[in-house]
Structure formats: C-alpha cells, structure tokens
C-alpha positions in Angstrom: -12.0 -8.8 4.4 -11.0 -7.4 0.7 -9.0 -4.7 -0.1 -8.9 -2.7 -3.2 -5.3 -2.5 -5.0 -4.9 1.2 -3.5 -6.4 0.1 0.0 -3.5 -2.5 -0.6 -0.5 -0.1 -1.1 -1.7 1.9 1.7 -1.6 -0.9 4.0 1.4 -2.3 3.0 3.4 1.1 1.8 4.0 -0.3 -1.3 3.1 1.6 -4.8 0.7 -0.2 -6.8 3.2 -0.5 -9.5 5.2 -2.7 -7.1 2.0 -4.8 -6.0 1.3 -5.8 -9.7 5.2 -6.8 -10.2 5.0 -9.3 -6.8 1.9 -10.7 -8.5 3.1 -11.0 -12.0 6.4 -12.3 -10.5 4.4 -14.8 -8.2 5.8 -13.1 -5.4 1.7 -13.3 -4.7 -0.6 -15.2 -5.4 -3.3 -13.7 -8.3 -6.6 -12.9 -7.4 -9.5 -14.3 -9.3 -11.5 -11.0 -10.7 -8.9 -8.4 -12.7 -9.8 -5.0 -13.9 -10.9 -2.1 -11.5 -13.1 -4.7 -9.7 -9.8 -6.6 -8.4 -10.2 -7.5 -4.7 -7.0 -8.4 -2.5 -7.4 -10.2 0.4 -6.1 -10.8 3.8 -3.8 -13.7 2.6 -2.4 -11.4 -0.2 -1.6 -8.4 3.0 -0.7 -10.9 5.2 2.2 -12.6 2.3 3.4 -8.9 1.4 4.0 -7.8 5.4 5.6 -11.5 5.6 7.8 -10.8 2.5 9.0 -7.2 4.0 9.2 -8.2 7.3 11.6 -10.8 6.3 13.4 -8.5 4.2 13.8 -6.1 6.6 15.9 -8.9 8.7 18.4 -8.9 5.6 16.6 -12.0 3.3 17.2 -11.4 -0.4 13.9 -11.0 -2.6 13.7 -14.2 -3.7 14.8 -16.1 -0.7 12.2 -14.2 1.4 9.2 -14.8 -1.6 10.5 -18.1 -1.5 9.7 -18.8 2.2 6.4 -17.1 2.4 5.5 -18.7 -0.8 5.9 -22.4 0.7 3.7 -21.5 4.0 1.0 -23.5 3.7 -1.5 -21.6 6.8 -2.4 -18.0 8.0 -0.7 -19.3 11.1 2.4 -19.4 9.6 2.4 -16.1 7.3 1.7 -14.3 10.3 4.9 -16.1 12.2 6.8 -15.2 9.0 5.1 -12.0 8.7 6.3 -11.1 12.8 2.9 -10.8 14.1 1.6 -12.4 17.0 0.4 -15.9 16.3 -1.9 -18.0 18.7 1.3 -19.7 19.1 2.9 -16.6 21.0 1.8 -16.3 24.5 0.7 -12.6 24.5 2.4 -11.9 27.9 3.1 -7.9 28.0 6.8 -8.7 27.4 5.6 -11.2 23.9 3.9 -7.8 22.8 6.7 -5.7 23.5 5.2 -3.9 26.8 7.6 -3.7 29.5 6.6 -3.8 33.4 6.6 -1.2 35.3 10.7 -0.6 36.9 10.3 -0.8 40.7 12.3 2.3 40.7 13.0 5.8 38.8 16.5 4.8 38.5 15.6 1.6 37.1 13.5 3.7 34.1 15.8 6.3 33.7 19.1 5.2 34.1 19.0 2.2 31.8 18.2 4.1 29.1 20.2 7.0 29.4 23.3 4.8 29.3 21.7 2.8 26.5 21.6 6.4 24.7 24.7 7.9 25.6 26.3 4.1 24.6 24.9 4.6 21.2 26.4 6.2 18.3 24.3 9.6 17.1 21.8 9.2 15.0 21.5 11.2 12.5 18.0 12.0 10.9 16.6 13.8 8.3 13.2 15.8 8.5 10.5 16.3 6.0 8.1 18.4 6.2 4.5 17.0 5.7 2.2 20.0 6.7 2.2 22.4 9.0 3.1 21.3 12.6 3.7 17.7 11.6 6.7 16.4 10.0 8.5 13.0 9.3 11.9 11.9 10.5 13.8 9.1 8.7 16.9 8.0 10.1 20.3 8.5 7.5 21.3 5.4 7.5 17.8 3.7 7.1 17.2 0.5 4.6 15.5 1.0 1.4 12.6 -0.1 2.3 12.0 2.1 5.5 13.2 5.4 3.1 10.8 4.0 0.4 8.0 4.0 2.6 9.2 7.5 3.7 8.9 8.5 0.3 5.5 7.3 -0.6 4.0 9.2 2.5 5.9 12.4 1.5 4.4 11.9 -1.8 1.1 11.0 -0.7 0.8 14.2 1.6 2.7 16.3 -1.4 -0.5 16.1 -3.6 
C-alpha cells in the first residue's frame, strides 16, 4: 500500500505543507524516492494518525513525535495511533458498539439525562454545498477546527 503526498493529506487531514515539515523535522520518517514520484506508506499514515491521536489526548508535539518515534512495530503505532490492535479483543463493546438495552427506557432515558446533564454545545455551521453542511463544535481543539478547515477549503474550490 503507497500513498501519494496528496492521497496522504487526505487521509490524514493534514496539508501537504505540514506533511513535509513532520518529515523534515523527523516527526516521520523519509521516504526513499523524492520528487513527484514520492510514495508514503502505511508506516508513514499509521505514525501521522499515532502522532494526532496522541495529540488530541493533550501530548505536546514533541512529546507525542517522541513516543511514536521510539515504537519499534506496526503493532504498536496502531496501539499509539488508537486503533484496534490484535492485542484488543474486538468484543462489540472493544469497537465501541453497545448491546442492545433490554428496554426503551434503558435506550432513552440514559441518554436524555446524559444530555440534559450536559452543558449546551454550541456549534458552528458551514456550508459545503447544497443540502450538506459541516458542524464544528465552538470550543473544538486546533486540530479538529483545522481539519474543518481543510474540508471547507477543499469543497470551496
């Protein structure tokens, strides 16, 4: 599996400004060929999902490149990454699918309290085309409004 640098930024929302940074920095590693022949492959997606999944959980930058730098398997940049590894018993509730609630009360009570226990969220909605738009939450991280942006822009052209 090989990815070209703009089959990479889709994949990994990411501009391809950014992707040549993380390689320049060593955030990842270099690939082999360079010029419009570069090929990316899964270890390079697979350390980039690793790198924002860990900084979506609050790691710094360099902490996070640090950690997914010293993983030494694809075992282990897909545990960093938080994708199911052949460690992970893929029970419904390891891949996030709840059972069924023995009841209607038990599927919609729950949640309503959860909701009304919530503060409001407030979002804001961009319009992509006609009859589809996206919705970013306010108080979203960088990354999540970064990625918001680069689909806006992407559907903007």
């Amino acid at each position: 599996m090989s990815f070209s640098l703009k089959q990479l930024a889709r994949k990994t929302g990411m501009s391809t400004f950014a992707i040549r940074s993380w390689v320049r920095d060593e955030r990842i590693p270099r690939t082999e060929a360079r010029g419009p022949m570069t090929r990316y492959g899964e270890e390079h997606l697979l350390r980039i999902r690793a790198i924002q999944h860990l900084r979506r959980g609050g790691e710094r930058l360099d902490a996070a490149s640090e950690r997914v730098k010293s993983a030494t398997s694809h075992e282990e940049l897909r545990e960093l990454a938080g994708m199911p590894t052949t460690k992970t018993k893929e029970t419904p509730a390891a891949l996030g699918v709840a059972r069924a609630p023995a009841s209607i009360d038990a599927l919609v009570l729950p949640a309503y309290r959860a909701e009304n226990a919530r503060a409001r969220e407030v979002w804001e909605h961009i319009p992509i085309c006609p009859g589809v738009e996206l919705r970013v939450r306010v108080d979203a991280d960088s990354e999540a409004k970064r990625v918001a942006r680069a689909i806006e822009d992407a559907f903007a052209r």
